[in-house]
N, C-alpha and C positions, 0 to 999 in steps of 0.2 A: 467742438465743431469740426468738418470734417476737413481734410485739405481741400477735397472736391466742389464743399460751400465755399470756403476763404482762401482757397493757393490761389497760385500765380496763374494769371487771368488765361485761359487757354486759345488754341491756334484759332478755331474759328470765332470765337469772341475778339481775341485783338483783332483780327482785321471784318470784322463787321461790316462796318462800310463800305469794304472791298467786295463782300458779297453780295450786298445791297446793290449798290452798280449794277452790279454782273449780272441779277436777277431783274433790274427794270429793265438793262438789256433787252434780256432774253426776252422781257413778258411783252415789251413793247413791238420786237419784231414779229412775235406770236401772234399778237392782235393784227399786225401790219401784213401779214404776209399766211398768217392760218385762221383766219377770222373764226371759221370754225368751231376751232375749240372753247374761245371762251364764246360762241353763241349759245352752244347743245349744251356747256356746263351752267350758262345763265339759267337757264330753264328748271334746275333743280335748286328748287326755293321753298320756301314755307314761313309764312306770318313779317318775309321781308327781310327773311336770313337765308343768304346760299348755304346750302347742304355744305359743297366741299369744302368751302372754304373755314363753316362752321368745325368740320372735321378735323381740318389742319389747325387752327386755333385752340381746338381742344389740345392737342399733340404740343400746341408750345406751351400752354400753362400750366396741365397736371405735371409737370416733373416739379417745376417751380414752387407750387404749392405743397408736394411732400416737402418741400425744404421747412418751410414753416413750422417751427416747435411750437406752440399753443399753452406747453405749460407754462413756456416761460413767462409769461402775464404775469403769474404770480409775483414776480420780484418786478413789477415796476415802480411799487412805491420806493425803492431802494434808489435810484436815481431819478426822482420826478423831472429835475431842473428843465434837464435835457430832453426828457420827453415831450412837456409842456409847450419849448422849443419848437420841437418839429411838430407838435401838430399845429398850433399855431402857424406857421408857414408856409404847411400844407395844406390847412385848410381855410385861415381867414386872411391870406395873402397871395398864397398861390396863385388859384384862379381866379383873381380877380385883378393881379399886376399884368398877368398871360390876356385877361382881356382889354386892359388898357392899352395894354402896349401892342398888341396884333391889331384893334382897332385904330391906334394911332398911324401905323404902318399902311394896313391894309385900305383905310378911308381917304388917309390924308398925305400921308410921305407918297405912297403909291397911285396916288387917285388917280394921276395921267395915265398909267401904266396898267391897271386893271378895273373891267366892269364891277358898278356895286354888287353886280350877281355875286360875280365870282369873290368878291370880296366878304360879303356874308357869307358863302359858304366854306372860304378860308378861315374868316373867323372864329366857324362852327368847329372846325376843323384841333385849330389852334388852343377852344375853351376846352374840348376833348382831353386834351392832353393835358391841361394845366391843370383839370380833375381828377388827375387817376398819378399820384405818387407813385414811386418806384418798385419793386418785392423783392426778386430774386434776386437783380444784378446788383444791387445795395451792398449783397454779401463780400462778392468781387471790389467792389470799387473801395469798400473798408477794410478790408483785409491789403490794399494797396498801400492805403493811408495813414497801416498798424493801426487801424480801431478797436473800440471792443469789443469780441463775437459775439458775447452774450447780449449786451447790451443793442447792437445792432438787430439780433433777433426780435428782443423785444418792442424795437420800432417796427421792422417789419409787422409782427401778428399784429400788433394796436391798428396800423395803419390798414391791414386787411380790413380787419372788422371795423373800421371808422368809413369805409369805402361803403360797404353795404348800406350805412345810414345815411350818408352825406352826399355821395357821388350823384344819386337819382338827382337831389331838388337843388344841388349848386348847378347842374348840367343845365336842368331847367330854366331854371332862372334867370342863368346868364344868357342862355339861347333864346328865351323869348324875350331879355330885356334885347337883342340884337334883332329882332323881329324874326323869329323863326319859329313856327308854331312846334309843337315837343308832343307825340305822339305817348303820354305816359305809360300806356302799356307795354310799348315796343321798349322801352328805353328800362323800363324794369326786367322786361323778361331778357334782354341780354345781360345786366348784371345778374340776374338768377343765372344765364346759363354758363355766363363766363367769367365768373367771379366764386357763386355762392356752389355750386356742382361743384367744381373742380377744386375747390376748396375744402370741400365735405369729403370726394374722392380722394385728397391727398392726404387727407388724418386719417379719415379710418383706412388706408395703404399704409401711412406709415405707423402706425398705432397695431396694425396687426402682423408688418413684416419685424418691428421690432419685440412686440412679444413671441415670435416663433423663434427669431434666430437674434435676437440684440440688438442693443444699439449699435456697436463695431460692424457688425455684419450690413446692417441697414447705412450705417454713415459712409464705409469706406470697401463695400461693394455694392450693393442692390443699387444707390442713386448714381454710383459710377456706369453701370448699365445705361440711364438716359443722360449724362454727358452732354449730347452734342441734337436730342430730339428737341430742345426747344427752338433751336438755330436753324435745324432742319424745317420743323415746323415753320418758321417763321421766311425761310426761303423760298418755301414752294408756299406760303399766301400770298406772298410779291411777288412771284411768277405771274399767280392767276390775275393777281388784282391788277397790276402794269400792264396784263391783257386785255381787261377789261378798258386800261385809261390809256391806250396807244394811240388814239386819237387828238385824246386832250393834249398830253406830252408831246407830240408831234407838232400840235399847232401850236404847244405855251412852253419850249423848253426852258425860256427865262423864268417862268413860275416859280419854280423850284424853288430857284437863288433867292427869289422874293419870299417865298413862306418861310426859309431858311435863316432869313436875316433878323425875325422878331423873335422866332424860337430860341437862335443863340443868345441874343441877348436876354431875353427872359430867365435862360437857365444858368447865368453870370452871377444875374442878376440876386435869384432865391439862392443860389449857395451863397453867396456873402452875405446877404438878411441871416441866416440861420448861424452862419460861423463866429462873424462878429457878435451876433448876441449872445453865443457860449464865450467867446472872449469877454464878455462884458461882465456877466457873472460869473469869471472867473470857473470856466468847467475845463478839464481837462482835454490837453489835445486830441485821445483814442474817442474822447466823448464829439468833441464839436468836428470834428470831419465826417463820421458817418452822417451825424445830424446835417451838415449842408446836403451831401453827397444824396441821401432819400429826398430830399425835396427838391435838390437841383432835376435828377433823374425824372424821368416819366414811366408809369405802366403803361407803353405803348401797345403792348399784345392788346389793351383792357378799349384801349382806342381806339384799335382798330374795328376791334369787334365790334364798338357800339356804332362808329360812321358806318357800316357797312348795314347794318341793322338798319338804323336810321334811317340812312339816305343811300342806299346804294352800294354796288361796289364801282359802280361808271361815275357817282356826286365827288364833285372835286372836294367834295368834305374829308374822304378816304383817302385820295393824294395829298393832304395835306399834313393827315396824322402819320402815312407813310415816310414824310419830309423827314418829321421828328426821329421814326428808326436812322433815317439815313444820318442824322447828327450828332446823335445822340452818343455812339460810342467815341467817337475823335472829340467831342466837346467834353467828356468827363475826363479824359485820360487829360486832358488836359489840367482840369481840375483835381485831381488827382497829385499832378507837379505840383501846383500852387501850394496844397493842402500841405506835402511832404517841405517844401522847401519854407514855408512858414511854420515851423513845428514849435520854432525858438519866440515865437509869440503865445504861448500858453504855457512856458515855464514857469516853476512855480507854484502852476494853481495845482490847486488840492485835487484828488483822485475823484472822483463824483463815483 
């Protein structure tokens, strides 16, 4: 695997959240002070997807998705324990602890503090995210943890293709058990476009830059070329979209701190379910860190896309899986210590 999948975590990645700021900044005074812009770019839409923004989200997931090896499926029965693990976590704990505990928050800890509107639309916000596992940045946060690359590969592609099947009817499900009606065409066609495309785009890209010129060639040139496009990407969708919610933000800037507070805990939360149960059957440290680390983690790009699809990019459904970008890298690196500083709790156990 290449250093560029697993080295040390790079400049615009570590401080993530520093640009996140700095982009709701910017989008918020945009909104406040150039209404403009995001009025004339609202207007270029189609079936309840903005154009541009569709475009900039394309720009942060294909590089991500070349990263994706495909072959490597083949060796998952070599370590099932741990696989078993994370999907389980991922999928029949996940989102469905994210909805407990967003609901507990958002209905009941917060009830003085926000409308039920907005609190079902946080909610919606919150299940978003607890449906859409980690991909790319998994690679980073293992590679911090000394995990296995190979074996973290193989959660990644499982966990791709487990999205395609799963993501539509848990989203569902839990948005209409919150009473939110679930438009299923809209809610398919953005995992087709922003899951199952750029997913197709990123194998046969790297399936034919490595038959041309190699794998060295494709690992530790061609993916060093997009670097820093998913970041980019994902700076200028917060530009636009903070333009579009300069309103809301203006009038709710306590929000934040509110949708902020179940998220973190949520994501404490799924890494210790996933770590302790590889402690428990005894799996190796390189094994039971990535396995927290993909399920603690969220596919926020995957979130974004679809609240915005769904509901808008002005529905505080989109502010709220926004929240998530904003947490998301200062709450791993944390996890990350923990994982590193507990290493001496999986000695012993046998290599899985």
């Amino acid at each position: 695997m290449s250093k560029e999948k697993c080295g040390e975590i790079g400049f615009f990645d570590r401080y993530l959240t520093v640009w996140v700021i700095l982009c709701m900044v910017v989008g918020v005074l945009i909104g406040k002070y150039l209404p403009v812009i995001p009025n004339v770019l609202g207007r270029f839409e189609y079936a309840n997807v903005s154009i541009p923004i569709a475009i900039l989200i394309w720009i942060m997931i294909y590089p991500m998705m070349m990263k994706v090896d495909f072959q490597s499926i083949k060796n998952v029965g070599k370590n099932p324990k741990g696989l078993f693990i994370t999907w389980i976590t991922n999928w029949l704990i996940k989102p469905f602890t994210m909805f407990g505990i967003a609901s507990l928050f958002f209905y009941v800890i917060f009830k003085e503090l926000i409308s039920p509107e907005l609190a079902k639309d946080y909610l919606a916000g919150a299940v978003l995210l607890g449906a859409a596992p980690c991909t790319a940045m998994v690679f980073v946060w293992s590679h911090l943890t000394k995990g296995n690359p190979a074996y973290t590969v193989v959660q990644v592609a499982t966990n791709d293709l487990i999205i395609l099947i799963a993501f539509c009817p848990i989203v569902a499900f839990l948005l209409g058990v919150s009473g939110i009606a679930i438009p299923w065409s809209t809610l398919f066609l953005s995992v087709v476009l922003f899951v199952v495309i750029p997913l197709i785009a990123g194998a046969v890209t790297r399936n034919a830059v490595i038959k041309k010129r190699g794998a060295n060639y494709f690992e530790n040139v061609f993916l060093k070329k997009f670097s820093n496009t998913t970041i980019v990407g994902l700076l200028l969708t917060l530009v636009l979209i903070f333009s579009f919610q300069g309103d809301v933000i203006l009038e709710n800037p306590f929000h934040i701190i509110l949708i902020a507070v179940p998220l973190i805990l949520q994501t404490f939360l799924i890494f210790f379910i996933a770590y302790f149960a590889c402690k428990a059957l005894k799996l190796s440290h390189d094994i039971a860190a990535p396995a927290g680390m993909i399920g603690a983690s969220n596919f926020f790009e995957l979130a974004v896309a679809v609240a915005i699809a769904l509901f808008g990019t002005q529905s505080p459904v989109a502010l709220a899986t926004i929240v998530g970008v904003l947490v998301e890298v200062p709450v791993m690196l944390i996890l990350v210590k923990i994982a590193n500083n507990t290493k001496g709790w999986f000695k012993g156990n046998e290599v899985s």
